[in-house]
Backbone as JSON, one array per atom type, in Angstrom:
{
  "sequence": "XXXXXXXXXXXXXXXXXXXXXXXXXXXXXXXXXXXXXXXXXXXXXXXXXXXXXXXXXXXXXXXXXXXXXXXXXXXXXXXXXXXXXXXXXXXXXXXXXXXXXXXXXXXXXXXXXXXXXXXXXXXXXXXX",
  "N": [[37.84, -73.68, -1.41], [36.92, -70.34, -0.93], [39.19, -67.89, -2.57], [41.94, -66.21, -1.1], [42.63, -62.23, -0.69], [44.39, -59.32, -1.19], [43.13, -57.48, 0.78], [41.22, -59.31, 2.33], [41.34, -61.99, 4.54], [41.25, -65.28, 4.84], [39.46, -66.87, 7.37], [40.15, -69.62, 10.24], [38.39, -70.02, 13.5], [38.83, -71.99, 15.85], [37.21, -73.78, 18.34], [38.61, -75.95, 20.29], [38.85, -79.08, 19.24], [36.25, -78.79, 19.38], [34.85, -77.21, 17.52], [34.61, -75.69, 13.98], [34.7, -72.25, 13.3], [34.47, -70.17, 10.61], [35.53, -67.4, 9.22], [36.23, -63.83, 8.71], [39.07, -61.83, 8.47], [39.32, -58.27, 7.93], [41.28, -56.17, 6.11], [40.73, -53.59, 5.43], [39.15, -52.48, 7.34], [40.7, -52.16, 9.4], [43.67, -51.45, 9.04], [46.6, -51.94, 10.22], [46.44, -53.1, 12.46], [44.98, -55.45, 11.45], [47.1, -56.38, 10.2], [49.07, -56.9, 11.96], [48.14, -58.72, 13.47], [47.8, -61.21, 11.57], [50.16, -61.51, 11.05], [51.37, -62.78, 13.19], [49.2, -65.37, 13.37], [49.34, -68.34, 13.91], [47.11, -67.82, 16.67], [45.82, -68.83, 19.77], [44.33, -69.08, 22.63], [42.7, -69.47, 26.19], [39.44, -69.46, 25.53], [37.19, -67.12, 26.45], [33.66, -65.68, 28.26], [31.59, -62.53, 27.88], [29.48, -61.76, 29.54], [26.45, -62.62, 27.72], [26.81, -62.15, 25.16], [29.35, -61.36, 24.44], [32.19, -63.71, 22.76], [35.59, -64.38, 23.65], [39.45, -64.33, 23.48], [41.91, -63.69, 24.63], [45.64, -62.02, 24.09], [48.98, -61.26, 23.22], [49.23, -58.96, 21.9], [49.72, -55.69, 21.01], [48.67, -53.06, 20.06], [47.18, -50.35, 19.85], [44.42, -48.18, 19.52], [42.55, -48.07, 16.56], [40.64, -46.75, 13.93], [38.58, -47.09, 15.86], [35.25, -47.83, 17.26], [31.93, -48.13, 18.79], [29.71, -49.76, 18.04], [28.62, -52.44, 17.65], [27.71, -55.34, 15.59], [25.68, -58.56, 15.61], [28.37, -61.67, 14.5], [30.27, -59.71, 13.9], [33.95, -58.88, 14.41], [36.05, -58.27, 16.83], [38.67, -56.12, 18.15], [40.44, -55.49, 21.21], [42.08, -52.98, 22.32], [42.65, -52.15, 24.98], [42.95, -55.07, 26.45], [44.14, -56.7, 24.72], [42.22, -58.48, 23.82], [41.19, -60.56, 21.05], [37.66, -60.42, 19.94], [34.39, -61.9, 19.65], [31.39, -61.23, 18.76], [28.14, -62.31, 19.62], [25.64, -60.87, 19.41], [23.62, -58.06, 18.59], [25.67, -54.84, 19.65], [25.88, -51.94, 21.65], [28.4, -50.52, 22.98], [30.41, -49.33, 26.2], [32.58, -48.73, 26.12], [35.07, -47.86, 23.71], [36.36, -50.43, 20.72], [38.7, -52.21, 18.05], [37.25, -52.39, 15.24], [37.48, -55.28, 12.81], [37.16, -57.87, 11.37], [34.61, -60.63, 10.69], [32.67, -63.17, 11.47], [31.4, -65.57, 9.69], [29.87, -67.85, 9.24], [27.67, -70.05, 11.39], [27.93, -68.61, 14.25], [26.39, -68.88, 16.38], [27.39, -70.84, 17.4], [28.81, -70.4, 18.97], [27.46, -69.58, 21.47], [27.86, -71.84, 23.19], [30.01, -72.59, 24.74], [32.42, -73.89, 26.56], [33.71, -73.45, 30.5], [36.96, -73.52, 30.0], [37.29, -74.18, 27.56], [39.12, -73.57, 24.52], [40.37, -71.73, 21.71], [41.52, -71.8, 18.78], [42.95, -69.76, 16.21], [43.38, -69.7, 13.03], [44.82, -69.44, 9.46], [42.91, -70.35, 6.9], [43.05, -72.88, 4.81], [42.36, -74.12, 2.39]],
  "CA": [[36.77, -72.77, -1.03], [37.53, -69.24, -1.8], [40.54, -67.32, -2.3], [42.41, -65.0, -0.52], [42.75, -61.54, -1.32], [44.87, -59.15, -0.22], [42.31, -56.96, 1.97], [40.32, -59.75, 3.39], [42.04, -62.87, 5.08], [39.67, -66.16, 5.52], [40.38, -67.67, 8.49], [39.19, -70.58, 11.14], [38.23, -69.63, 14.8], [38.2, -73.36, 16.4], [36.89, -74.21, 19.35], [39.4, -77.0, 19.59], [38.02, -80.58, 19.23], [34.54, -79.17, 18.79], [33.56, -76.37, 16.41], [35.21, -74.73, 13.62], [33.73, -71.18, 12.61], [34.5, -69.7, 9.77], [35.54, -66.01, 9.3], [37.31, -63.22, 7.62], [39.98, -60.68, 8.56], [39.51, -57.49, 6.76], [42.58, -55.19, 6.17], [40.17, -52.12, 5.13], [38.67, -52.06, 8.49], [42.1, -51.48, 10.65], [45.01, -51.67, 8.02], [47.89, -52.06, 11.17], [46.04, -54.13, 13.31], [44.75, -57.06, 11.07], [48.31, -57.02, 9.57], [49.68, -57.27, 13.53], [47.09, -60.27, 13.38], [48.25, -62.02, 10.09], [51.45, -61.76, 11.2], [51.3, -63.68, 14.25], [48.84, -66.1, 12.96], [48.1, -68.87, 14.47], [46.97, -67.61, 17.75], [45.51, -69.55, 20.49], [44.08, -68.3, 24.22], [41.24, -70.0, 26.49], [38.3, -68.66, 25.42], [35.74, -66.48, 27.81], [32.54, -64.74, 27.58], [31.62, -61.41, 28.77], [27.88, -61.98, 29.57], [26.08, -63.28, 26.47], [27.15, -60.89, 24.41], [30.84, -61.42, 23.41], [33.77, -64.39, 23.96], [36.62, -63.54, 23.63], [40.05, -64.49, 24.01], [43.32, -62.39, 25.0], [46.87, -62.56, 23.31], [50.0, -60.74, 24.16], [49.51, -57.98, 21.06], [49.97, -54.41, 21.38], [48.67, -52.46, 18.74], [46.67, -49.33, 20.18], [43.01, -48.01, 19.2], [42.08, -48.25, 15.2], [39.39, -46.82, 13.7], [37.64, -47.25, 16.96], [34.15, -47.41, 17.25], [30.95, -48.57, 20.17], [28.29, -50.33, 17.7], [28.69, -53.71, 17.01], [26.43, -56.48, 15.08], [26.4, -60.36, 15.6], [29.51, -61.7, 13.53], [31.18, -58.96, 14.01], [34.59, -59.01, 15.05], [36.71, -56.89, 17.09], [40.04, -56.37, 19.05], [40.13, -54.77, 22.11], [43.21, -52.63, 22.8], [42.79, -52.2, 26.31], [43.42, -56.03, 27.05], [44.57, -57.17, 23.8], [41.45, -59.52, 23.1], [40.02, -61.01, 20.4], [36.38, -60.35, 21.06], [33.51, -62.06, 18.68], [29.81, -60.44, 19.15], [27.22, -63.04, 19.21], [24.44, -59.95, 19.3], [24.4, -56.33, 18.0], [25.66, -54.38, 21.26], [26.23, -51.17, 21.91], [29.32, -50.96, 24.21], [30.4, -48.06, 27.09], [34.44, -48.37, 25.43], [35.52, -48.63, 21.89], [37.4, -51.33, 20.28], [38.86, -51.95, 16.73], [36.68, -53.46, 14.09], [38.88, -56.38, 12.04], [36.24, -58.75, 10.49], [33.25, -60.71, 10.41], [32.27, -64.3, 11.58], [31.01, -65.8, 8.35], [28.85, -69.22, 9.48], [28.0, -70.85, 12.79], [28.36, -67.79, 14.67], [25.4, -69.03, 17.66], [27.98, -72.44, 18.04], [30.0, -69.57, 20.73], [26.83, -69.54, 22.61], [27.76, -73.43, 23.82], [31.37, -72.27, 24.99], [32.51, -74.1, 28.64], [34.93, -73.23, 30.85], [38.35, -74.31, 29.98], [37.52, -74.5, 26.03], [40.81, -72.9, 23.68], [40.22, -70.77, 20.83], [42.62, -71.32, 17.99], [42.31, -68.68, 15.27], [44.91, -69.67, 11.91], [44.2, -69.32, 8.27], [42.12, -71.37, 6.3], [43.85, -73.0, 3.53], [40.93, -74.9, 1.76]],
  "C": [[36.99, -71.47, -1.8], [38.83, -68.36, -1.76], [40.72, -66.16, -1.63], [42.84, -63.99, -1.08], [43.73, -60.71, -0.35], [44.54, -58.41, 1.14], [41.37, -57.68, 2.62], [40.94, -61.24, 2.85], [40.46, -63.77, 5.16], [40.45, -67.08, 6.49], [39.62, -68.64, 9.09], [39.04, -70.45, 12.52], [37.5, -71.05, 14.99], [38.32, -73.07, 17.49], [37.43, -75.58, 19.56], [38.79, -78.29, 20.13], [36.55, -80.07, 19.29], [34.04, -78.45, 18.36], [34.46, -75.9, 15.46], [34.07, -73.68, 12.98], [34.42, -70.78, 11.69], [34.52, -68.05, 9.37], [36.33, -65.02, 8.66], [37.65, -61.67, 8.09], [39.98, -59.72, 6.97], [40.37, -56.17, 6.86], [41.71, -53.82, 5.98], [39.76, -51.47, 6.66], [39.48, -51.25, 9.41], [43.49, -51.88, 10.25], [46.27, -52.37, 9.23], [47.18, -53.08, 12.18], [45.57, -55.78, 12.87], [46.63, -57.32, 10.51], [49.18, -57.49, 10.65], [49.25, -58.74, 13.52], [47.78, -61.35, 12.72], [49.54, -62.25, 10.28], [52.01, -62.54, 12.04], [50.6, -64.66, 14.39], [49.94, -67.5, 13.16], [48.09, -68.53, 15.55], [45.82, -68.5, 18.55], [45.56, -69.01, 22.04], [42.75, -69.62, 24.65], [40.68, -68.72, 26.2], [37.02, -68.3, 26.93], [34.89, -65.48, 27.13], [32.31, -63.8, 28.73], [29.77, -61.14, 28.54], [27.32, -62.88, 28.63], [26.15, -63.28, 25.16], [28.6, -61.34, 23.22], [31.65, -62.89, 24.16], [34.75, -63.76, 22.83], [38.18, -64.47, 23.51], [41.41, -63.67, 23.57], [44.41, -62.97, 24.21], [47.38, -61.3, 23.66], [50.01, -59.08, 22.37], [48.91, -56.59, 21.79], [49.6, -53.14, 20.19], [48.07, -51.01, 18.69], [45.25, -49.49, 19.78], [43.35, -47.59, 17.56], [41.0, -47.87, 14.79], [38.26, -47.19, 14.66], [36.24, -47.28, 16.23], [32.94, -48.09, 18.75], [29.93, -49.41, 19.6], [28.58, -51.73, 17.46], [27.62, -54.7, 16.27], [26.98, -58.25, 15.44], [27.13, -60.58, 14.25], [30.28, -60.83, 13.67], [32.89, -59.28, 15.16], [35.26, -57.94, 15.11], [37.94, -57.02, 18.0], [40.2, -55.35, 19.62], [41.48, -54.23, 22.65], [44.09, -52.86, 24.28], [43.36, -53.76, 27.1], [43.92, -56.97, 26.01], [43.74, -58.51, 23.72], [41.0, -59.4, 22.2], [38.26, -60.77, 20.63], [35.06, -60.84, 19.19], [32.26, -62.07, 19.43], [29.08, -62.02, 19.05], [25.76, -62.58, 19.25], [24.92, -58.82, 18.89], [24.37, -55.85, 19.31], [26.44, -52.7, 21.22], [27.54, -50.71, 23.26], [29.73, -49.58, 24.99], [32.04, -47.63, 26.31], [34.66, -48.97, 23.9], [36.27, -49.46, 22.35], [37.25, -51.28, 18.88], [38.23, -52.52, 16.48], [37.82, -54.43, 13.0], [38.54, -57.17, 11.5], [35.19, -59.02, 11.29], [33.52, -62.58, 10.6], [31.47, -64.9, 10.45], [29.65, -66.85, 8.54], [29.21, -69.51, 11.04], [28.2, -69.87, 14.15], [27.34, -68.58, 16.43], [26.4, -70.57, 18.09], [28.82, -71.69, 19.44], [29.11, -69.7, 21.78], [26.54, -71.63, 23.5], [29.14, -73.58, 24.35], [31.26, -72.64, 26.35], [33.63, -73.49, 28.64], [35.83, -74.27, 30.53], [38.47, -74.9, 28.51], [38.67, -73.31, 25.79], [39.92, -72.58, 22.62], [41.6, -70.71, 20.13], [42.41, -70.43, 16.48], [43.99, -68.94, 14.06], [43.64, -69.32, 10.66], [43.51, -70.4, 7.75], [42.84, -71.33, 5.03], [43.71, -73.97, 2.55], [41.39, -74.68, 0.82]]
}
């Protein structure tokens, strides 16, 4: 596929046994936090959604607030200090609490809106 560079990671956010998405960690966005990421690669949580809006899923990192910000777009991805989730938009949303920006869902992004309870979320590199 395409190569890796060193400010933007391509990665796979599966929905395990039934979706892979396609996506890409970008070091410009939150230099210390995607490299927290990359470093702990492959991560894996059940996945949950927070209305219709975002899923999500948590992991045991610690990394603080980054380049914060409140706007988001669908694809967008973001990592949420406060509970150390993962969090991928599936609308543009304006939110009441920042979180870091860290990439971008690339393809397939509306396959989250078919997420049950008790699906996993594994997030490694892509090495196509």
């Amino acid at each position: 596929m395409s190569s890796n560079s060193v400010s933007k990671k391509h990665l796979i956010l599966e929905i395990k046994d039934k979706a892979k998405i396609p996506c890409e960690l970008k070091r410009h966005l939150s230099p210390k936090t995607v490299g927290i990421i990359m470093r702990l690669l492959p991560l894996e949580g059940h996945a949950h959604l927070m209305g219709k809006n975002i899923a999500y899923f948590e992991t045991k990192i610690d990394s603080g607030i980054e380049r914060s910000r409140k706007e988001f777009k669908k694809g967008d991805i973001a990592f949420s200090s406060s509970s150390g989730a993962i969090c991928f938009f599936m609308s543009n949303l304006s939110l009441g609490k920042t979180m870091t920006p860290i990439g971008k869902l690339t393809e397939n992004i509306d396959t989250l809106k078919d997420l049950k309870p008790g699906d996993v979320f594994v997030l490694y590199e892509d090495t196509d």
